[in-house]
ROMIPA-451200 format. One record per residue: x, y, z of N, C-alpha, C, O in turn. Coordinates in steps of 0.001 Angstrom, whole numbers, padded with zeros to 6 digits, always signed. Layout:
REM residues N
XYZXYZXYZXYZ/...
REM end
This chain:
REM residues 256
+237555+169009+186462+236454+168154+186900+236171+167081+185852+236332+167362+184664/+235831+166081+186159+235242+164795+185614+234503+165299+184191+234592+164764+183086/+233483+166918+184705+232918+166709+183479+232792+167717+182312+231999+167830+181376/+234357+168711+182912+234902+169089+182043+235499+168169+181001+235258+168405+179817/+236325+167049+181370+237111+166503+180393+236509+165112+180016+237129+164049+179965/+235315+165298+179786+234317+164099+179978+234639+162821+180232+234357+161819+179576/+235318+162935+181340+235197+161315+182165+234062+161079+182904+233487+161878+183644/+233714+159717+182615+232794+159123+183066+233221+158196+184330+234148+157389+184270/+232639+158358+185169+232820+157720+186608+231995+156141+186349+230809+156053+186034/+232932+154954+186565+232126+153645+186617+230561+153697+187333+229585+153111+186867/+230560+154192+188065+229239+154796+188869+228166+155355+187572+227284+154727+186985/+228534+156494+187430+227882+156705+186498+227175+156175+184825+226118+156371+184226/+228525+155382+184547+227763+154107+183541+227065+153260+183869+226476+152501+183099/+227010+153244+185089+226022+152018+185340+224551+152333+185877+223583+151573+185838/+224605+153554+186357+223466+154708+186331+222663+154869+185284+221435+154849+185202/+223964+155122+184052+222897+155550+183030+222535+154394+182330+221680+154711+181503/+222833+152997+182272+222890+152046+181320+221427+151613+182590+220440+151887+181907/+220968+151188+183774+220019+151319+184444+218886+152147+184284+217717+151866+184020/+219471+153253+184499+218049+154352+183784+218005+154143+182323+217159+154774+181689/+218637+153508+181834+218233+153059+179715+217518+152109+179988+216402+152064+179469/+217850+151299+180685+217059+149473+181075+215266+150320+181266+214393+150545+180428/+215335+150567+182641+214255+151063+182810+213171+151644+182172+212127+151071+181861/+213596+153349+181906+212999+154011+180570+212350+152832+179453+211217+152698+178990/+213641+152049+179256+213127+150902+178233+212181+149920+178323+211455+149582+177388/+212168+149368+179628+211023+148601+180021+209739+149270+179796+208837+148729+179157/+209606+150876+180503+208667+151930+180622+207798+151853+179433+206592+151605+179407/+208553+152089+178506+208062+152136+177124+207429+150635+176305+206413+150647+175610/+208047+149733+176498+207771+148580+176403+206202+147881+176963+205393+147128+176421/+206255+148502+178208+205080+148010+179215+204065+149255+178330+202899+148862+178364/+204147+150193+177804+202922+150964+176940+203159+150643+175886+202384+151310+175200/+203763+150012+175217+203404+149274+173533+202383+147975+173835+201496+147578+173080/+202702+147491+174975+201958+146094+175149+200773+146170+175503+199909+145342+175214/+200556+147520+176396+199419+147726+177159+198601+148329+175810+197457+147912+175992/+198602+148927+174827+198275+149407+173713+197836+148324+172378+197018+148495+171474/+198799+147090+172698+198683+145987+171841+197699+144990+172622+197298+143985+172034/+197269+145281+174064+196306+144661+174605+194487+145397+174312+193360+144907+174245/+194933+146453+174234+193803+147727+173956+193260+147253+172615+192208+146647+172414/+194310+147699+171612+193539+147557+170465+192949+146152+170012+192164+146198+169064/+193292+144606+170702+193092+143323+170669+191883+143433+171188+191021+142911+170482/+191374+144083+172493+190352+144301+172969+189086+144531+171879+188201+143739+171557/+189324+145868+171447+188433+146675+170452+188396+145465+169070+187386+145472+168367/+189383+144593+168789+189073+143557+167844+188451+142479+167673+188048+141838+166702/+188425+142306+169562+187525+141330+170189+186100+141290+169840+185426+140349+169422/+185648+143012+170206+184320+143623+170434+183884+143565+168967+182685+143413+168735/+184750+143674+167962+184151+144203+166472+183452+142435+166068+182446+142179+165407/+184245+141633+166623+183996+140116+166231+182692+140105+166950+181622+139957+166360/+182790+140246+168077+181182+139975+168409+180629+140437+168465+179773+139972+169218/+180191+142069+167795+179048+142779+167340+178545+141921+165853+177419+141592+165480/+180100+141706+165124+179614+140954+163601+179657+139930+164006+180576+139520+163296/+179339+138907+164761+178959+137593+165000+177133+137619+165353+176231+136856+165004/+177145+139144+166377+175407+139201+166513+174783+139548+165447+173827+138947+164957/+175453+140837+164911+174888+141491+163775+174471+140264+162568+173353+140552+162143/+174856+139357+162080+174720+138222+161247+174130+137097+161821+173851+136262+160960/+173830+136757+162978+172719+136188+163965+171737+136852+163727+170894+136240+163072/+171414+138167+164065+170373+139034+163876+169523+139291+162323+168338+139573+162145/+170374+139124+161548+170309+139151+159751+169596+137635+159428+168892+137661+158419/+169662+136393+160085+168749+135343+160210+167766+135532+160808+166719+135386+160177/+167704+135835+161908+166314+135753+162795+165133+136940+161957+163917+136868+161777/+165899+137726+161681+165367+138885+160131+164684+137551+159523+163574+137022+159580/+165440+137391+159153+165235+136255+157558+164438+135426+157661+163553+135273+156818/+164577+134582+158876+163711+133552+159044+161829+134287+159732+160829+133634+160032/+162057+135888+159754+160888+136405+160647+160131+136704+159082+158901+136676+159064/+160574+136872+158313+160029+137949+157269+159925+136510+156079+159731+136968+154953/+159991+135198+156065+160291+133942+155421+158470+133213+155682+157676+132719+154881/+158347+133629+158120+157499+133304+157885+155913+134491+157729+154697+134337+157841/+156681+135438+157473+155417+136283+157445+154778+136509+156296+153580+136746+156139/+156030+136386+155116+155830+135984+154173+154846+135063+153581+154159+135381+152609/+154783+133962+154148+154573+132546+153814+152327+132578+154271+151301+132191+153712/+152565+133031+155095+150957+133712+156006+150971+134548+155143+151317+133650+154375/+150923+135564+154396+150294+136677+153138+150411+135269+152135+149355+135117+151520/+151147+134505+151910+151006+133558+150909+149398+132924+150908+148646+133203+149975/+149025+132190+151858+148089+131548+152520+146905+131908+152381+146044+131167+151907/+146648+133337+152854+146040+134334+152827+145387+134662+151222+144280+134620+150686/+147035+135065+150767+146094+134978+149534+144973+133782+149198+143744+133833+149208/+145993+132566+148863+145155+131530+148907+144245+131107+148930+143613+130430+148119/+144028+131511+150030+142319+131055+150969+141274+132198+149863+140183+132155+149294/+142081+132871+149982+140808+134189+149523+140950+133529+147660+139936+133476+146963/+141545+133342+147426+141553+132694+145507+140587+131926+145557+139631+132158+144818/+140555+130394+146757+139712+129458+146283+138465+130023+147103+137406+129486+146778/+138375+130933+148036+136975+131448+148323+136173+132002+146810+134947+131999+146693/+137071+132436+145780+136618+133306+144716+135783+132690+143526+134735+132991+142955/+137198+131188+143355+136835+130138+142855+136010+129505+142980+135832+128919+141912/+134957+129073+144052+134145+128239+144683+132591+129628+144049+131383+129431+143913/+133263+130640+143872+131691+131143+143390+131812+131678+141644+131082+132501+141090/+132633+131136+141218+132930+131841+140170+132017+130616+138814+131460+131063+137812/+132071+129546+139061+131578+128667+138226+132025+128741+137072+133235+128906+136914/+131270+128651+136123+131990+128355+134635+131921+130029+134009+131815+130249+132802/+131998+131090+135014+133009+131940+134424+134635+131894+133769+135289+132534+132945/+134898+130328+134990+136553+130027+134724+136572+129810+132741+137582+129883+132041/+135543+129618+132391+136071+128817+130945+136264+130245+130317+136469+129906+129151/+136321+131379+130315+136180+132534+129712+137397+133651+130037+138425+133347+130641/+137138+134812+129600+137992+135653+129734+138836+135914+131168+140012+136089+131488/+137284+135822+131962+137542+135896+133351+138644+135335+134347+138918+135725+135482/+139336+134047+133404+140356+133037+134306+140978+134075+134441+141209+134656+135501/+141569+134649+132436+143093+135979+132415+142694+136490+133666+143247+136054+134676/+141709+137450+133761+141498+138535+134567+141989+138346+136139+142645+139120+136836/+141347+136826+136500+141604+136468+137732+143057+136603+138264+143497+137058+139320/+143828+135892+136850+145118+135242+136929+145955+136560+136945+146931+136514+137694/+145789+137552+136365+146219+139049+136925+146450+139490+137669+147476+140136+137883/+145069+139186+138711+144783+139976+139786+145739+139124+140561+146536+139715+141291/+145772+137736+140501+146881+136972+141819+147886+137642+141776+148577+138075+142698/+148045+137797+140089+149647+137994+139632+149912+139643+140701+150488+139587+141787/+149385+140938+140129+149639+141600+140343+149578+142088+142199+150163+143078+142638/+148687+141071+143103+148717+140834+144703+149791+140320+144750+150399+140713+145746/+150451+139489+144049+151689+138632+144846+152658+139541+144534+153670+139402+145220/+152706+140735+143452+153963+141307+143494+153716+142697+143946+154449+143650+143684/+152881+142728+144482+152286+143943+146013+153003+143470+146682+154169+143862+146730/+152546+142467+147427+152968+141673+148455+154173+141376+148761+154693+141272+149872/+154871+141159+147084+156623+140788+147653+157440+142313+147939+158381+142508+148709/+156970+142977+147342+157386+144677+146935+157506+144456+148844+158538+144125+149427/+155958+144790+149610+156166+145038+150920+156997+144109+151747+157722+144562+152632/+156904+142543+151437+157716+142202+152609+159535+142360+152098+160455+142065+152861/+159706+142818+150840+161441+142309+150487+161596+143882+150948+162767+144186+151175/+160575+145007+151140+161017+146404+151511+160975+146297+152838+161619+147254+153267/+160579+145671+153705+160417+145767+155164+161624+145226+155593+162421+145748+156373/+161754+143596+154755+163465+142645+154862+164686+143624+154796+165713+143489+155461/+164428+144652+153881+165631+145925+153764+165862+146438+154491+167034+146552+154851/+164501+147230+155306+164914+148060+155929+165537+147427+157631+166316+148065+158339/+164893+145928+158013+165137+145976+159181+166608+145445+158800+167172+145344+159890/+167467+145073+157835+168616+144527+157456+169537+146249+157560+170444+146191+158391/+169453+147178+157100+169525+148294+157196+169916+148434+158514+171070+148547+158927/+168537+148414+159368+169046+148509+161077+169806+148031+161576+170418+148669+162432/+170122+146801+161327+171212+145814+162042+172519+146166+161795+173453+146129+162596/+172546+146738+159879+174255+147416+159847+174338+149012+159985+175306+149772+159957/+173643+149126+160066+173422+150573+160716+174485+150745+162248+175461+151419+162579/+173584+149674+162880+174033+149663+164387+175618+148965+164840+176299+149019+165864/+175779+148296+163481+177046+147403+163881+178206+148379+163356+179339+148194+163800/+177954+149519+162334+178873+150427+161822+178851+151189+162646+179948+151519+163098/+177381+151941+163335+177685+152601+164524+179140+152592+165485+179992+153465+165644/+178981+150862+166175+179733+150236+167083+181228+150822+166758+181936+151609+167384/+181484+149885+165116+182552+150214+164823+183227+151076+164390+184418+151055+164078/+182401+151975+164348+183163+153489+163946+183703+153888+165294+184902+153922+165573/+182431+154271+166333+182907+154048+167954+184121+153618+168244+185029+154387+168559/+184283+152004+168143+185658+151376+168302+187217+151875+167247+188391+151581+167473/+186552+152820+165930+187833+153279+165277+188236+154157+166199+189413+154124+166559/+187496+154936+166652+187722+156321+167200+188751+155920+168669+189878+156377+168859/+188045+155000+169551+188982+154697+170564+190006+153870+170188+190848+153756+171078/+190228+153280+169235+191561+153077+169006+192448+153709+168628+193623+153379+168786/+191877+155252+167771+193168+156481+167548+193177+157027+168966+194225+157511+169395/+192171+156990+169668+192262+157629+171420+193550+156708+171583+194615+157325+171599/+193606+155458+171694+194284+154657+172653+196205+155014+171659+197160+155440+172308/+196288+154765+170406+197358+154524+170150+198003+156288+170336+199211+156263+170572/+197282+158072+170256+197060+158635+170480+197984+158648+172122+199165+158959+172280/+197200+158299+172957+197699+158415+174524+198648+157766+174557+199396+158190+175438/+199273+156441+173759+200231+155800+173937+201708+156443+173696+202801+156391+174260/+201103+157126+172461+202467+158151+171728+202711+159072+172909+203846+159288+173334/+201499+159665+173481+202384+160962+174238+202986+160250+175467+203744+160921+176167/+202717+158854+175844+203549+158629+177195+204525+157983+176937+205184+157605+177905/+204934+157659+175746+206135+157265+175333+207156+158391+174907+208363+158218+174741/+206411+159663+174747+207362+160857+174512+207983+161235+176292+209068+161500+176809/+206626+161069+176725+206965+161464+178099+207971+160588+178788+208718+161070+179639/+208010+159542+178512+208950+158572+179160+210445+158838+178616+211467+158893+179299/+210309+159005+177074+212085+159358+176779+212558+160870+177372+213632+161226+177854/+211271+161624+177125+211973+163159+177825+212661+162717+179225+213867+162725+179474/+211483+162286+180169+212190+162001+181272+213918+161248+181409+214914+161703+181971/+213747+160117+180740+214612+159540+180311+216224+160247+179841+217341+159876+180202/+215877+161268+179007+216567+162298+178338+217256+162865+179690+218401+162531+179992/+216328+163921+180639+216298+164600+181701+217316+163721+182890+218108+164332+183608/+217185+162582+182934+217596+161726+184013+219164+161722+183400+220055+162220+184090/+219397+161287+182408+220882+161197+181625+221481+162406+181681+222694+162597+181596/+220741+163126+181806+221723+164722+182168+221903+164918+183662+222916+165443+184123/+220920+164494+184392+221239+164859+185492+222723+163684+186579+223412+163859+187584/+222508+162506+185488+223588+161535+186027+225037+162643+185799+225874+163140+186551/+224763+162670+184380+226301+163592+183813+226087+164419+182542+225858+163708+181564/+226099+165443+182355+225395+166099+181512+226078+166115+180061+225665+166725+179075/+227338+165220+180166+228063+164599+178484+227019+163050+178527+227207+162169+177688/+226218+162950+179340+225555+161210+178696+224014+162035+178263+223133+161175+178252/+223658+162903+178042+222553+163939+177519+222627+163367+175761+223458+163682+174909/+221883+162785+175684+221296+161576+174090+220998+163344+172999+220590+163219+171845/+221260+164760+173562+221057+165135+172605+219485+165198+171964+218423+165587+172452/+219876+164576+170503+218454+164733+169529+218268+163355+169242+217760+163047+168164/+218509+162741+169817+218028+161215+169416+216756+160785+170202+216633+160886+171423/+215807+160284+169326+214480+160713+168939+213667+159332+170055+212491+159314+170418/+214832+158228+170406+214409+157057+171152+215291+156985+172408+216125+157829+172734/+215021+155978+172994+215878+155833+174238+216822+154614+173937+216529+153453+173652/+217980+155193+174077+219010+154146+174046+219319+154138+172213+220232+153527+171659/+218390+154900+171620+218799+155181+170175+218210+153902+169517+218708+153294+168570/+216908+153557+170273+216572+152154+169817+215371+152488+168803+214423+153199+169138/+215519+151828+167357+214243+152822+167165+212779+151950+167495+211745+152594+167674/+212771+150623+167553+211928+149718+168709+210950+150738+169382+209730+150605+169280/+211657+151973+170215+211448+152438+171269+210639+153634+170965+209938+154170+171823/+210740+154103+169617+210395+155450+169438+208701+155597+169338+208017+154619+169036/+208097+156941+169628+206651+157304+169770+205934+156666+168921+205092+155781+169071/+206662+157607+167298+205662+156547+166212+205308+155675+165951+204490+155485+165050/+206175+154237+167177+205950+152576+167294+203885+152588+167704+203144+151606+167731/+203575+153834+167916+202730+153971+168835+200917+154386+168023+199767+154008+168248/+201686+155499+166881+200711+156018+166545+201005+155780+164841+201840+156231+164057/+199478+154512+164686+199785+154395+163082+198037+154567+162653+197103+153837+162983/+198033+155486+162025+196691+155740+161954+195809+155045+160491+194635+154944+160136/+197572+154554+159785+196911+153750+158665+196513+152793+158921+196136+152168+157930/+196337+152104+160205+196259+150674+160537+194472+150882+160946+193684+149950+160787/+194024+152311+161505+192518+152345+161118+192246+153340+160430+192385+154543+160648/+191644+152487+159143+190967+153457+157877+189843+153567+158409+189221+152788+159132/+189539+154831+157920+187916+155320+158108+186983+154601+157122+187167+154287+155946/+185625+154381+158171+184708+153291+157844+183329+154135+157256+182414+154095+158079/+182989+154893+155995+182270+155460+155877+181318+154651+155701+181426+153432+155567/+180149+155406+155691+179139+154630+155528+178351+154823+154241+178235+155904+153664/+177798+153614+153830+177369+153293+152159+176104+152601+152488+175733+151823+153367/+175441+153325+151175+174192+152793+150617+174555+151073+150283+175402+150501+149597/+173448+150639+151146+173457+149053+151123+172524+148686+149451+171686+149456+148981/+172858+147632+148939+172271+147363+147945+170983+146595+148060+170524+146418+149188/+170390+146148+147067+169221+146019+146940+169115+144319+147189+169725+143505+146496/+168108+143929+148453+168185+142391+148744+167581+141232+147080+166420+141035+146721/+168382+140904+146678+167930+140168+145461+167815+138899+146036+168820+138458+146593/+166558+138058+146012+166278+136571+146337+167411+135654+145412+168203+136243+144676/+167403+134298+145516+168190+133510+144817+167374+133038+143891+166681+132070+144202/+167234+133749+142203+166088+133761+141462+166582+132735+140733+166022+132775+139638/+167565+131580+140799+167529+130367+139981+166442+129611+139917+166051+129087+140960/+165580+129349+138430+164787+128329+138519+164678+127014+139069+165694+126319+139058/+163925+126686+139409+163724+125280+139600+162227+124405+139396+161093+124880+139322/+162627+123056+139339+161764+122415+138935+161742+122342+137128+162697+122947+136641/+160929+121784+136244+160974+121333+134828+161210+122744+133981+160820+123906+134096/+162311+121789+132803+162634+122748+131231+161111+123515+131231+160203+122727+131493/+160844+124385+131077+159769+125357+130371+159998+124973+128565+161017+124785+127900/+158447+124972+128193+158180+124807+127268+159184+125182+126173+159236+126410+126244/+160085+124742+125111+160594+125454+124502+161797+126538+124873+162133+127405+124066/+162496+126376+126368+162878+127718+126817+163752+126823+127449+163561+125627+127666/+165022+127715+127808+166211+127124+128276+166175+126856+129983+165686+127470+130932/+166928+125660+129833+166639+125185+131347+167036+126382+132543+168083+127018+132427/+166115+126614+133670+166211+127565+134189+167636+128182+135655+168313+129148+136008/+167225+126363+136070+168412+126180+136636+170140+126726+136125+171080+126553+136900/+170332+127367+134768+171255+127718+134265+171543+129265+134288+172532+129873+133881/+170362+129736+134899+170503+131505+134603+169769+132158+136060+168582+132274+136364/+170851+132468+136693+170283+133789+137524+169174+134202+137506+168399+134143+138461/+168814+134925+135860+167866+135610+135503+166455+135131+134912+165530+135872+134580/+166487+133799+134855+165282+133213+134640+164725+132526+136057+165387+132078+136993/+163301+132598+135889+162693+132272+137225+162027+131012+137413+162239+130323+136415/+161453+130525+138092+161078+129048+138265+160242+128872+136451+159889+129759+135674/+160193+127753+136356+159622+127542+135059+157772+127623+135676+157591+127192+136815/+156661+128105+134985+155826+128349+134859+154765+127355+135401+155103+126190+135193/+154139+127426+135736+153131+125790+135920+152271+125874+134363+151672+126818+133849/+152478+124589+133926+152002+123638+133016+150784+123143+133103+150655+122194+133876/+149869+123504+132543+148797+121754+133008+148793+120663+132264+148652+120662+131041/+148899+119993+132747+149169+118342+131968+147702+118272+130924+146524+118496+131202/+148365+117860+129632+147314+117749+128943+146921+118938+127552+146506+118926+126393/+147384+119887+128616+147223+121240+127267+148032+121003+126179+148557+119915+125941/+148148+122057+125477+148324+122485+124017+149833+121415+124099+149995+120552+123235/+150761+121595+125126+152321+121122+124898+152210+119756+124825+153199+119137+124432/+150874+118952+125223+150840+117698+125033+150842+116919+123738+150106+117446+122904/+151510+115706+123274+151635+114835+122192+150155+114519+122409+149726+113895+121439/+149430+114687+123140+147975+113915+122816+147200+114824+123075+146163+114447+123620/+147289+115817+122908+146489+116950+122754+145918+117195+124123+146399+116588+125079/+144942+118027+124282+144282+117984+125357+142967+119005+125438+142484+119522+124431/+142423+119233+126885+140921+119815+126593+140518+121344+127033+140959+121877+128051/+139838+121814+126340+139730+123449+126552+139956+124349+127461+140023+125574+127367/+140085+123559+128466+140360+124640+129788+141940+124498+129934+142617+125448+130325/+142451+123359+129627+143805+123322+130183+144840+124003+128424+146036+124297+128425/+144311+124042+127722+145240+124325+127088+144573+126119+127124+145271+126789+126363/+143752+126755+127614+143185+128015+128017+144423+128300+129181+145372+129056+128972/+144233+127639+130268+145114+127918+131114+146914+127792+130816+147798+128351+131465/+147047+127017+129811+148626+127255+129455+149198+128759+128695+150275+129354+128639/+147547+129009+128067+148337+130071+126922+148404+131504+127949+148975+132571+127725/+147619+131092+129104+147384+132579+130280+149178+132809+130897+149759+133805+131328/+149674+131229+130654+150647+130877+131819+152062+131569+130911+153128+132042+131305/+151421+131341+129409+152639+131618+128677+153157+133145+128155+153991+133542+127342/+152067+133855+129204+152182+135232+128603+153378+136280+129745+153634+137450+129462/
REM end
C-alpha cells in the first residue's frame, strides 16, 4: 500500500499543503484579532489618561478658586480688625497681629493643599483602577488566543494524519513548522507588567520667588527653595533716606 512504502499520492500533497494554507490563515486571523484587542485596551488607557489629567485641572482650577475666597475672607476680616485697632498698630500689637495672619494663612493652606491631595488621589486612584482592569483583560485576551492557536495546530496536526498518516508533523510545535505560527506568538506576559499601586507624593506649589531682590538676600527667582521676597515698606530702615517709625517697625516684623 501507498502507505506502507510512504508514497504520497499527488492528491494527497495538495490536501495537505491546503489544509497547511488554511490552519495557517486560522491562526493568522487570531494573532490579528488579538492585535486588534489589545490596540483596543490601548485606546481605552489613552482616554481614561486624557480624562484623568482633564480632571487634575478642573481639581486645580476648583481648589485655585476656593482658595483665593479663604484669601479674601481673610482679608476682609484683617481690615475689619484694623479699622478698630487705632494706634495700637504703633506697638507690640502689629507683631501679634502679623502672627495671627501669618499663622491663619498657613491653616488655611495646610487645608486647601490637603483637600487638592486628596481629590488628586481620587482621580489616580480611579484611572489605576481602569488600568489594572485593562492589564487583566489583556492577559484574558492574549491567554484565549494561545489556547486557540493550540487548538487550531492540533486540529491541523489531526487533519495531516487523517490525509496520510506519514504527513503526521509529529512534534513540531507550529503548523507548517512555521515558527510565525506558534502559541507563544500569542502569550507574552512581559509585554504587561504589573501596575502596583504607590503612595503618591506630596503636591509641592511652584515656590520660585518672585517679584524684588530681598533685602540683602539672594535673588529669589534662582532657588526653588526661597519664597517670594517679603513685602518692604518704602521708606523703612532699608531706605538711603531713612524713614518713619511705623514703617521701619513694620520691616523688622517682615524680617523675622
Amino acid at each position: 500500500m501507498a502507505y506502507d512504502d510512504a508514497t504520497l499520492t499527488t492528491r494527497e500533497k495538495k490536501a495537505a499543503k491546503n489544509q497547511t494554507d488554511i490552519s495557517s490563515q486560522n491562526v493568522r486571523d487570531v494573532q490579528n484579532q488579538l492585535k486588534r484587542q489589545l490596540a483596543n485596551y490601548d485606546f481605552a488607557d489613552a482616554q481614561n489618561r486624557a480624562l484623568a489629567d482633564t480632571q487634575l485641572k478642573q481639581i486645580s482650577r476648583k481648589n485655585s478658586a476656593d482658595r483665593f475666597e479663604a484669601q479674601r475672607a481673610l482679608r476682609d476680616s484683617a481690615l475689619g480688625l484694623l479699622g478698630s485697632m487705632g494706634s495700637a498698630m504703633n506697638g507690640s500689637t502689629t507683631g501679634n497681629f502679623m502672627n495671627m495672619l501669618r499663622s491663619r494663612n498657613d491653616s488655611d493652606n495646610n487645608t486647601f493643599w490637603a483637600q487638592l491631595q486628596e481629590n488628586q488621589d481620587q482621580v489616580e486612584n480611579a484611572y489605576n483602577d481602569s488600568l489594572n482592569q485593562n492589564n487583566v483583560a489583556r492577559r484574558d485576551a492574549m491567554q484565549s488566543a494561545e489556547k486557540a492557536i493550540r487548538d487550531i495546530t492540533s486540529d491541523w496536526r489531526a487533519n495531516m494524519n487523517n490525509i496520510n498518516p506519514n504527513l503526521f508533523p509529529g512534534n513540531k510545535a507550529s503548523i507548517g513548522d512555521n515558527a510565525k505560527l506558534k502559541p507563544g506568538t500569542a502569550w507574552k506576559p512581559k509585554n504587561v507588567p504589573r501596575n502596583d499601586a504607590q503612595i503618591s507624593g506630596y503636591v509641592i506649589p511652584d515656590n520660585r520667588g518672585v517679584g524684588g531682590r530681598p533685602i540683602g538676600g539672594t535673588n529669589p527667582a534662582q532657588s526653588m527653595n526661597v519664597g517670594a521676597a517679603r513685602n518692604r515698606v518704602r521708606g523703612g530702615e532699608d531706605s538711603a533716606v531713612g524713614g518713619d517709625y511705623f514703617s521701619r517697625m513694620m520691616n523688622r516684623f517682615n524680617g523675622r
